[in-house]
DRENKELO-818263 format. One record per residue: residue number from 0; residue in three letters; x, y, z of N, C-alpha, C in turn. Coordinates in Angstrom, 3 decimals, padded with zeros to 6 digits. Example, Ala and Ser with C-alpha at 12.3 -4.5 7.8 and 13.67 -1.06 7.14 Angstrom:
REM DRENKELO-818263
    i   aa        nu        nv        nw       cau       cav       caw        cu        cv        cw
    0  ALA   013.190  -005.690   007.800   012.300  -004.500   007.800   013.200  -003.300   007.800
    1  SER   012.850  -002.250   007.080   013.670  -001.060   007.140   012.900   000.030   007.870
//
This chain:
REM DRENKELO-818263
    i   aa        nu        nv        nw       cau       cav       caw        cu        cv        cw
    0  UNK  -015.975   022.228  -023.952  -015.187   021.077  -023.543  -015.027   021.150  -022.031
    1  UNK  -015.127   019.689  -021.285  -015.444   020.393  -020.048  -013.603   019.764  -019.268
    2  UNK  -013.233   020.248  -018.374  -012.073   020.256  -018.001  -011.052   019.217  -017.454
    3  UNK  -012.054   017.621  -017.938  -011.832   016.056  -017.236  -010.981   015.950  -018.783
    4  UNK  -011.496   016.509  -019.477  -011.295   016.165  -020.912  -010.059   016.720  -021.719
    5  UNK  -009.536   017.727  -021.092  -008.233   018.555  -021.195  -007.449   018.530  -020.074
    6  UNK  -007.921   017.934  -019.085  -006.612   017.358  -017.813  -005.531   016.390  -018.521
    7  UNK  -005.437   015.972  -019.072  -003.744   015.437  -019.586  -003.102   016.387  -020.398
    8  UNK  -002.342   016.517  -020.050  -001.469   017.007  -021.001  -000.429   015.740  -021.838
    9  UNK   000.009   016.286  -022.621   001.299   015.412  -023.560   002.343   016.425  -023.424
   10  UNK   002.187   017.373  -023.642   003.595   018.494  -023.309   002.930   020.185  -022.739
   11  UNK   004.057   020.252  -021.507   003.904   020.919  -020.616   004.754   022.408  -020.536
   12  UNK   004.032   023.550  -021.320   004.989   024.419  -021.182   004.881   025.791  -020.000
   13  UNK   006.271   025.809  -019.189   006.138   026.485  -018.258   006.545   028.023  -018.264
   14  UNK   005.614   028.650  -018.483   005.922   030.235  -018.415   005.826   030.700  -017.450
   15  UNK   006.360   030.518  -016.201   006.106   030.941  -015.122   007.125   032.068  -015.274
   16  UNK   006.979   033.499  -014.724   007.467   034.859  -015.006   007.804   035.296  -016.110
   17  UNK   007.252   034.763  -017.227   007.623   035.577  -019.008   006.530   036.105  -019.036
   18  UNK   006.692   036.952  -019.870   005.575   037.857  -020.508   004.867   036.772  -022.289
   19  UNK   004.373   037.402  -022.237   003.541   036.663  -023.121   004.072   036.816  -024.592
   20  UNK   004.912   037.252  -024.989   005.988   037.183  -026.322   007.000   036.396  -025.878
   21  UNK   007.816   036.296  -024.900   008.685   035.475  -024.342   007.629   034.296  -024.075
   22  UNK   007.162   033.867  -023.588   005.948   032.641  -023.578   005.417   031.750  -024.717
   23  UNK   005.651   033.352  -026.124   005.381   032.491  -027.188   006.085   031.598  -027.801
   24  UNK   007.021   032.568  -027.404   008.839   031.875  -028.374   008.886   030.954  -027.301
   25  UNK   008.897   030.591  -026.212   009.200   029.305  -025.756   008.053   028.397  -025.709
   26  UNK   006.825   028.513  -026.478   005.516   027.515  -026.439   005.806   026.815  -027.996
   27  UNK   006.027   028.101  -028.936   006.708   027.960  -030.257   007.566   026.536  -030.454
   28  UNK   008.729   026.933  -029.773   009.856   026.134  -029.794   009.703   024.986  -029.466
   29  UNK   008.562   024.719  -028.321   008.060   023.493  -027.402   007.233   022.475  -028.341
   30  UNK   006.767   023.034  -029.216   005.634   022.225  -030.000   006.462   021.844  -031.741
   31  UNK   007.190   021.988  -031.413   008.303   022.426  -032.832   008.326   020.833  -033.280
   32  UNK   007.814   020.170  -034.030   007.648   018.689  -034.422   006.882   017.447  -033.307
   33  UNK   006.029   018.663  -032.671   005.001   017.641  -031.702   003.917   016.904  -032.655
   34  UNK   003.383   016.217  -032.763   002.262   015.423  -032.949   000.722   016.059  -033.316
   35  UNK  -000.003   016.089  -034.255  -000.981   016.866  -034.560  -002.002   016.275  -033.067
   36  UNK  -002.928   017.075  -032.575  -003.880   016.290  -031.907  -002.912   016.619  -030.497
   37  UNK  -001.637   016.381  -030.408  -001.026   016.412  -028.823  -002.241   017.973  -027.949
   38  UNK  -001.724   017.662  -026.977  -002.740   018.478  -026.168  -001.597   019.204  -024.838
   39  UNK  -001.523   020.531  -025.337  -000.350   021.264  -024.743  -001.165   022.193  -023.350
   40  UNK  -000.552   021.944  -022.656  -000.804   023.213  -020.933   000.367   023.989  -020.688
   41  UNK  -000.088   025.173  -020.736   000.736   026.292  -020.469   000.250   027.391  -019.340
   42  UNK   001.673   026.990  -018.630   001.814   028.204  -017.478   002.215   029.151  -017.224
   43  UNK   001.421   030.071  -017.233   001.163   031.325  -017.319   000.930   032.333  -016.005
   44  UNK   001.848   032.958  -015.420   001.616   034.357  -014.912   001.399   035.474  -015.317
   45  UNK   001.683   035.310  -016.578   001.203   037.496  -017.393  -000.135   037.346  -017.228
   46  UNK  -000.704   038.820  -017.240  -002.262   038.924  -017.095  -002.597   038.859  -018.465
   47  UNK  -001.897   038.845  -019.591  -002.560   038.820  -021.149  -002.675   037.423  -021.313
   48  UNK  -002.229   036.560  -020.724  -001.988   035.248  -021.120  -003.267   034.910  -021.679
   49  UNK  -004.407   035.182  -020.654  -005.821   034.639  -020.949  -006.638   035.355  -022.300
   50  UNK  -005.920   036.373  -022.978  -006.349   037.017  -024.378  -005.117   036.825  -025.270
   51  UNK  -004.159   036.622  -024.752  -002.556   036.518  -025.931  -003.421   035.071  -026.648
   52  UNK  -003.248   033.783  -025.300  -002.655   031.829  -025.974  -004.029   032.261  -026.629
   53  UNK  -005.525   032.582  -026.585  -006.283   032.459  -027.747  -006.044   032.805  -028.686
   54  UNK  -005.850   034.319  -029.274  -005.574   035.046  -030.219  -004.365   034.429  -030.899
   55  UNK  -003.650   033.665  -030.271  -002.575   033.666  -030.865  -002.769   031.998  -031.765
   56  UNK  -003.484   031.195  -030.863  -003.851   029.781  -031.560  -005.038   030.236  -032.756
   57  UNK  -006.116   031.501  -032.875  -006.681   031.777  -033.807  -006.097   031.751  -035.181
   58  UNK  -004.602   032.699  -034.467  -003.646   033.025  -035.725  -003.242   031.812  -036.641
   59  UNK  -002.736   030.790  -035.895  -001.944   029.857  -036.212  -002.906   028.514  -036.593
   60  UNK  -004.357   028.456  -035.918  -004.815   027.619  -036.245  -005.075   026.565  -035.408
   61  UNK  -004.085   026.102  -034.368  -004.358   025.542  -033.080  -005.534   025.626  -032.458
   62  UNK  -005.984   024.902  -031.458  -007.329   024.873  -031.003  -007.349   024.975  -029.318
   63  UNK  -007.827   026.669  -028.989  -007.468   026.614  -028.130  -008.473   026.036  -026.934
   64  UNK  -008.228   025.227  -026.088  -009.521   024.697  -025.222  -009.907   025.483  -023.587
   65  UNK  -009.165   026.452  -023.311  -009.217   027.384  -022.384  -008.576   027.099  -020.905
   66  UNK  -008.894   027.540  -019.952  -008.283   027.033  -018.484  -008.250   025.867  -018.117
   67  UNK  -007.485   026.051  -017.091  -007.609   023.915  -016.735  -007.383   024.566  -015.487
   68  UNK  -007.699   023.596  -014.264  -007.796   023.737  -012.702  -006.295   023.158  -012.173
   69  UNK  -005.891   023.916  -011.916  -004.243   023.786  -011.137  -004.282   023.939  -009.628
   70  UNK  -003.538   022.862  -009.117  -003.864   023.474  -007.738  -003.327   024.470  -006.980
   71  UNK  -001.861   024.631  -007.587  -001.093   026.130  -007.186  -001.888   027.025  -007.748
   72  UNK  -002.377   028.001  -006.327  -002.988   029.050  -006.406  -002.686   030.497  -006.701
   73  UNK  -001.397   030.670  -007.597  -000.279   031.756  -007.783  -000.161   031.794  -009.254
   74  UNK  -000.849   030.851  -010.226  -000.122   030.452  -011.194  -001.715   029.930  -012.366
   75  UNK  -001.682   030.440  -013.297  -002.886   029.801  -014.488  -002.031   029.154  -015.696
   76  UNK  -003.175   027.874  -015.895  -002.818   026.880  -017.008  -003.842   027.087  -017.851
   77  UNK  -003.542   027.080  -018.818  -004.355   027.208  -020.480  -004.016   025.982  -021.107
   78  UNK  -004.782   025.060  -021.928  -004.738   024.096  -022.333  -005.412   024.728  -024.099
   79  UNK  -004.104   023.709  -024.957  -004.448   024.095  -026.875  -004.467   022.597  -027.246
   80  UNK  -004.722   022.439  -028.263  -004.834   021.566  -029.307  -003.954   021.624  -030.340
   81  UNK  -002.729   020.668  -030.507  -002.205   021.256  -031.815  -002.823   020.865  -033.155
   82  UNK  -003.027   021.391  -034.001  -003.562   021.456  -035.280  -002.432   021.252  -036.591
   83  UNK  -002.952   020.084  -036.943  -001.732   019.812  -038.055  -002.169   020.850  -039.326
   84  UNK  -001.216   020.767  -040.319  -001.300   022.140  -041.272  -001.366   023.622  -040.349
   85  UNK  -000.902   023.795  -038.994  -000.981   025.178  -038.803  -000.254   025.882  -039.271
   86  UNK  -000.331   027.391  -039.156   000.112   028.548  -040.557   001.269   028.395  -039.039
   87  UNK   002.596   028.240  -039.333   003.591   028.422  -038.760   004.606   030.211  -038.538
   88  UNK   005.198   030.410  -037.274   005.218   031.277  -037.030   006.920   031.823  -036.969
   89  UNK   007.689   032.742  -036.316   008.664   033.269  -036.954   009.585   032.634  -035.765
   90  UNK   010.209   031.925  -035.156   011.595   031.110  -034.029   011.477   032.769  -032.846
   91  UNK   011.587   033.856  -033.684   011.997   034.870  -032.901   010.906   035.831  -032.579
   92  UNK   009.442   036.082  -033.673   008.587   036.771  -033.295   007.419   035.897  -033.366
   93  UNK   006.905   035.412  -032.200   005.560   034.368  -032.335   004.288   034.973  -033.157
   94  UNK   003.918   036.104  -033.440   003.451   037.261  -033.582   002.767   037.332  -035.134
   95  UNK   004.136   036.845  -035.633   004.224   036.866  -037.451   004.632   035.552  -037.946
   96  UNK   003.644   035.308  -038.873   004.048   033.924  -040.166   005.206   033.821  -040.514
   97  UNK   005.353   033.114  -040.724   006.507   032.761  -041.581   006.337   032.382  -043.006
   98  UNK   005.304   032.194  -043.208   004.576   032.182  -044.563   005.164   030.919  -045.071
   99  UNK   004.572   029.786  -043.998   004.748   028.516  -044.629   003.475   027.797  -043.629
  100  UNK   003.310   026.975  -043.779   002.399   025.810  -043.265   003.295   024.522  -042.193
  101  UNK   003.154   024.617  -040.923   003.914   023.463  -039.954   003.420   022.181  -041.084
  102  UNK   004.293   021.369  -041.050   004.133   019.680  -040.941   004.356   019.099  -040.098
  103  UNK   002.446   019.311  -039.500   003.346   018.413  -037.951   002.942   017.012  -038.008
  104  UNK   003.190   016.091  -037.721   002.954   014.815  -037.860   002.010   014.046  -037.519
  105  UNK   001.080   012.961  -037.505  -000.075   012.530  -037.596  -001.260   012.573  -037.888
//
């Protein structure tokens, strides 16, 4: 996917100084009755960010579409796909299921 095509976002989550468990629980929370298909960018300073947001949209099912070009040069954006029916995750550990299925809408 080339990066004209994942320049919008619909919701914008900013992790600027969390670590990438703190990042989850607030990307988690951010997408919490978003729209199947919405198209999420997340900002990211941890150095795992670029192996956590994949692994972690593998988990869940989301689709992750990789970097996007930001012009602050201090700071990386990752762009996902939300995926309706994703295997939903725990409010407090992004990490672990919850052993239910999101209903996210559309």
């Amino acid at each position: 996917m080339n990066s004209s095509s994942i320049a919008t976002a619909d919701i914008t989550v900013d992790g600027t100084g969390l670590l990438c468990v703190t990042l989850l629980m607030k990307l988690r929370a951010r997408i919490d009755g978003a729209e199947s298909g919405s198209v999420v960018h997340v900002i990211a300073t941890d150095p795992a960010a670029p192996l956590d947001l994949p692994a972690w949209c593998h988990m869940t099912g989301h689709t992750y579409l990789g970097p996007v070009p930001d012009p602050a040069p201090d700071r990386d954006v990752y762009a996902l796909r939300l995926t309706g029916g994703a295997l939903a995750t725990r409010p407090d550990a992004p990490w672990h299921p919850d052993g239910r299925r999101d209903e996210v809408p559309g």
